[in-house]
C-alpha positions in Angstrom: -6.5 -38.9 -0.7 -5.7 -35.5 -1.7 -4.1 -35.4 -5.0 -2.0 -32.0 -4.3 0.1 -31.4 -8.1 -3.5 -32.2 -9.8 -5.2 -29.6 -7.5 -2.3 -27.0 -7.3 -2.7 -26.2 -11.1 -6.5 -25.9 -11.0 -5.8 -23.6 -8.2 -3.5 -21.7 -9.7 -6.4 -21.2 -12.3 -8.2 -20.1 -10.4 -7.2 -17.5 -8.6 -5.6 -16.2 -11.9 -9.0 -15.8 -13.3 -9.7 -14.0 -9.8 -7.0 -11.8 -10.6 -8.6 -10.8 -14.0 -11.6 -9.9 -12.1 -9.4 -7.6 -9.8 -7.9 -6.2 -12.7 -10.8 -5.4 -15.0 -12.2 -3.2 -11.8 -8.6 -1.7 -11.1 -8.9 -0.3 -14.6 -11.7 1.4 -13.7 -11.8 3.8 -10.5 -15.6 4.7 -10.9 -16.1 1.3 -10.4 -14.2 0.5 -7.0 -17.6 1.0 -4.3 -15.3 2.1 -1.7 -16.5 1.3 1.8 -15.0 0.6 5.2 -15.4 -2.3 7.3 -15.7 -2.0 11.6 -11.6 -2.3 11.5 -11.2 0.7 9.5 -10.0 -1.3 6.9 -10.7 -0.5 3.4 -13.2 -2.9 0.6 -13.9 -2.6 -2.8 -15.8 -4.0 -5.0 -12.8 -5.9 -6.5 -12.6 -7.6 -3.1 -15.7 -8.8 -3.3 -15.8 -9.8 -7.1 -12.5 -11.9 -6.4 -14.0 -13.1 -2.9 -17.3 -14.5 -4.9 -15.9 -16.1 -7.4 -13.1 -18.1 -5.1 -15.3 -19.7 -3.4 -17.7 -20.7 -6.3 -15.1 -22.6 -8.5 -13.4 -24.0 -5.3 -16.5 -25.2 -4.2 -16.9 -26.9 -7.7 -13.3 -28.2 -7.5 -13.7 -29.6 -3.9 -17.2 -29.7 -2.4 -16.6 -31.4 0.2 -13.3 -28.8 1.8 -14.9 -25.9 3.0 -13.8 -22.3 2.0 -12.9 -19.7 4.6 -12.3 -16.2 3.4 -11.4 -12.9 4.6 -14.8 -11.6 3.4 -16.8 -15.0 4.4 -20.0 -13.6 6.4 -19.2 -16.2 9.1 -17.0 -19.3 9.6 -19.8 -21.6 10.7 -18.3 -24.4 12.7 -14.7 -23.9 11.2 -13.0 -25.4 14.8 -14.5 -28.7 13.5 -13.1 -28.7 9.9 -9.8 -31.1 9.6 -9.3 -29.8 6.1 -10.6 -26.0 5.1 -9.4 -23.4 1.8 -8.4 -20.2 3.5 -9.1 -17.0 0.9 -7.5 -13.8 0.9 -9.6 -12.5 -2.2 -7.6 -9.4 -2.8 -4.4 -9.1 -0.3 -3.1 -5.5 -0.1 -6.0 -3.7 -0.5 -4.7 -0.4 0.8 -2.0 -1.3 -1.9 -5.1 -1.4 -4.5 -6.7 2.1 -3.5 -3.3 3.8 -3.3 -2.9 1.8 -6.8 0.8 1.5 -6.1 -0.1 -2.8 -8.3 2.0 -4.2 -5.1 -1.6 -6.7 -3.9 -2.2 -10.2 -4.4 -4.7 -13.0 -4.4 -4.2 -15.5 -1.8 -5.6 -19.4 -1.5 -4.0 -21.7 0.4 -5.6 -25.5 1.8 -4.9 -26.3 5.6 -4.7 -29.8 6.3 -5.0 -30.8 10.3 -3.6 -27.2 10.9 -0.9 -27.0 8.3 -1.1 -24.9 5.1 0.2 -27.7 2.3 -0.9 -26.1 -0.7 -0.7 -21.9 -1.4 -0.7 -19.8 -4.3 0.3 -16.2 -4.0 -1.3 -14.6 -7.6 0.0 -11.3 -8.4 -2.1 -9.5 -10.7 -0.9 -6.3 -11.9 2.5 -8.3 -12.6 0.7 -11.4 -14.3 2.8 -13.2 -11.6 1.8 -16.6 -9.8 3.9 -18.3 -7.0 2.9 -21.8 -6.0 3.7 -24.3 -3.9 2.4 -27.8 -2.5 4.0 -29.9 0.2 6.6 -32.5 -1.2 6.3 -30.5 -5.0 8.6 -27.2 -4.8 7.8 -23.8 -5.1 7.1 -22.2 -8.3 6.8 -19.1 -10.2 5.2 -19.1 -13.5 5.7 -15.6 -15.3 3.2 -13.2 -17.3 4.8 -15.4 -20.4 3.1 -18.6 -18.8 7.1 -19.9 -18.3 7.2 -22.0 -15.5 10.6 -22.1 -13.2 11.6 -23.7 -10.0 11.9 -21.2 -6.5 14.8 -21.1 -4.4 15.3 -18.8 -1.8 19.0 -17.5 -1.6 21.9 -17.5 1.0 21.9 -14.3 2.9 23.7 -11.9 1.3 26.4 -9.0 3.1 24.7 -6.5 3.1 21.4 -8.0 4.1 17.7 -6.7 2.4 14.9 -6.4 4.6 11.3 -5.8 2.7 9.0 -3.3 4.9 5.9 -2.5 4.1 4.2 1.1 3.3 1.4 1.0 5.3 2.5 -1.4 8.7 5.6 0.2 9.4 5.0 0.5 12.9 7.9 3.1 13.3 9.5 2.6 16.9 9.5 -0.9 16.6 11.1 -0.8 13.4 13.6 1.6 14.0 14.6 -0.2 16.9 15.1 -3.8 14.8 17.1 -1.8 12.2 19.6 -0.4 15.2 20.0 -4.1 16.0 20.6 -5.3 12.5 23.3 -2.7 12.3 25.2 -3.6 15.7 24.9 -7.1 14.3 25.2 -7.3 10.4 26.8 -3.7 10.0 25.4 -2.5 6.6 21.7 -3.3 5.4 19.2 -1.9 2.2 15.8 -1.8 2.9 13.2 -2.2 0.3 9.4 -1.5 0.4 7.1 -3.8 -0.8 3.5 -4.4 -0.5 1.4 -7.0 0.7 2.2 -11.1 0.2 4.9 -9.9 -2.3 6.9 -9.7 0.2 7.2 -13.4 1.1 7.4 -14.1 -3.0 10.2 -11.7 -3.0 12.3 -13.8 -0.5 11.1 -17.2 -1.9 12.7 -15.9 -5.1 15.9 -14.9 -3.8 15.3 -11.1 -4.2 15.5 -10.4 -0.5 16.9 -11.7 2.7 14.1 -10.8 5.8 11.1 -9.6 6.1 10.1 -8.9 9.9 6.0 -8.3 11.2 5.1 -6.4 14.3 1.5 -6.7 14.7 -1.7 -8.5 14.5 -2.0 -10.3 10.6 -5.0 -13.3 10.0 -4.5 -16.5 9.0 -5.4 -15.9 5.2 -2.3 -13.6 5.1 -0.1 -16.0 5.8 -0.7 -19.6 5.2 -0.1 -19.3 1.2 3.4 -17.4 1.7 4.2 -19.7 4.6 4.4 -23.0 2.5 5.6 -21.3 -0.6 8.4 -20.2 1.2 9.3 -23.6 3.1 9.0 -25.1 0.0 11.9 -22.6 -1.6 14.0 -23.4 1.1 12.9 -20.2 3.3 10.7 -20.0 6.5 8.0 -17.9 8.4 8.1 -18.1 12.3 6.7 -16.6 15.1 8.7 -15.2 18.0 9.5 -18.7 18.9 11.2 -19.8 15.9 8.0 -22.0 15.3 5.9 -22.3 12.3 2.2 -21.2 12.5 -0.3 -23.5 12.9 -3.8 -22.5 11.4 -7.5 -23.0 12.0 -6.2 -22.3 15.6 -9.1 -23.1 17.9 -9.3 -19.4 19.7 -8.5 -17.1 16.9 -7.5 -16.5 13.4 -5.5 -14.0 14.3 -1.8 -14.1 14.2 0.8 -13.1 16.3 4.7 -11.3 15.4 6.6 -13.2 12.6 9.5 -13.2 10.7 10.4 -14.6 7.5 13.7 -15.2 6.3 15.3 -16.7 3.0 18.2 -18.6 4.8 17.0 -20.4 7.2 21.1 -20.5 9.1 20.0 -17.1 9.7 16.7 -17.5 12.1 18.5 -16.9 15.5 20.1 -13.5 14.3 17.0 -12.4 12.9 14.9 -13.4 16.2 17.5 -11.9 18.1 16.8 -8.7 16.4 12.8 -8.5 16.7 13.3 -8.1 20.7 12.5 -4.6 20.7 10.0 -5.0 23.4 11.5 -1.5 25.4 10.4 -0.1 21.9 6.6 -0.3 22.7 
């Protein structure tokens, strides 16, 4: 039986040490190693650093879960696995080259397709948002403080986060002509990466919409931190993901929204489909 506060902390831990890796590098452009991979996506050598030593001191704190990442060479039999760590080693990674400090380090622990443990790390902030199913959400700050997440009852006029680099313009500007026939007034904010979700968990924003194919590892940290503050993340559907999906790893359109009274209107707004 998975002890989930015990393994939370260590977690926690752990991917702020992985975030003093990413840091040490981020201080040091010469350093970064800047490739490509076959999506056109960018990796450095912080992704890597972070990546390596994730799944070394998870390995030590669970060997018998298995650890996917983003930059695992393979997932081996994953579609067999019942319980599995999924690693985003260095979230935002666009975010790191363009060094705007809006990336993260995500880890998150799936259990029969449900994320019940995630920690969103936020390096350049000294930030860490956890959560664990049945234990709250929490944020403890670059003073080590420790306090309790709630996410907030939508506020007139709504914030929406976007992001910089998946703005996905038509779509976008589409959902933001329905938000005003509906809400009137909004404010739209850019942030990057999993900040987004921590944003909402902590009350700082109201919606946060996603056109677009994201992977598993994005999400599955934000998605329980955020139903533990009182939030959700759903797909088109309304539903909650499910992960280690048999076919793919890849996700489909989501929402997230602080005030869960609000899903419907927000849904309502992401059919944009004539906006393609």
């Amino acid at each position: 039986m998975l002890n989930l506060h015990s393994l939370l902390n260590a977690v926690a831990q752990i991917s702020q040490q992985a975030g003093q890796a990413i840091m040490t590098i981020y201080a040091q452009p010469e350093q970064w190693q800047l490739q490509h991979k076959e999506d056109k996506s960018p990796l450095t050598a912080a992704d890597l650093a972070s990546h390596h030593l994730i799944v070394e001191k998870l390995q030590a704190l669970t060997p018998d879960i298995p650890v996917l990442s983003e930059e695992s060479d393979d997932d081996y039999d994953r579609q067999q696995w019942s319980r599995l760590w999924l690693v985003d080693p260095l979230d935002g990674t666009k975010e790191f080259v363009a060094r705007t400090n809006d990336f993260t380090v995500n880890i998150a622990l799936v259990v029969d397709h449900q994320a019940v443990l995630g920690i969103l790390h936020a390096p350049y902030y000294g930030l860490t948002y956890m959560a664990a199913k049945g234990c709250g959400a929490w944020l403890i700050d670059q003073h080590g403080q420790k306090q309790r997440l709630t996410t907030a009852k939508q506020l007139t006029p709504p914030r929406l986060l976007v992001s910089r680099f998946h703005a996905n313009g038509k779509k976008n500007q589409a959902l933001l002509q329905h938000t005003q026939q509906r809400f009137g007034d909004y404010q739209v904010l850019e942030v990057g990466s999993a900040l987004k979700m921590c944003r909402i968990a902590e009350g700082l924003a109201d919606f946060y919409p996603r056109f677009g194919t994201t992977m598993e590892w994005d999400t599955a940290a934000g998605q329980i931190i955020l139903e533990e503050a009182g939030g959700a993340l759903v797909d088109r559907q309304g539903r909650p993901f499910l992960y280690n999906k048999r076919d793919s790893l890849a996700n489909k359109d989501f929402i997230v929204v602080g005030d869960k009274a609000y899903v419907d209107d927000w849904l309502a707004c992401m059919q944009v489909e004539s906006a393609r």
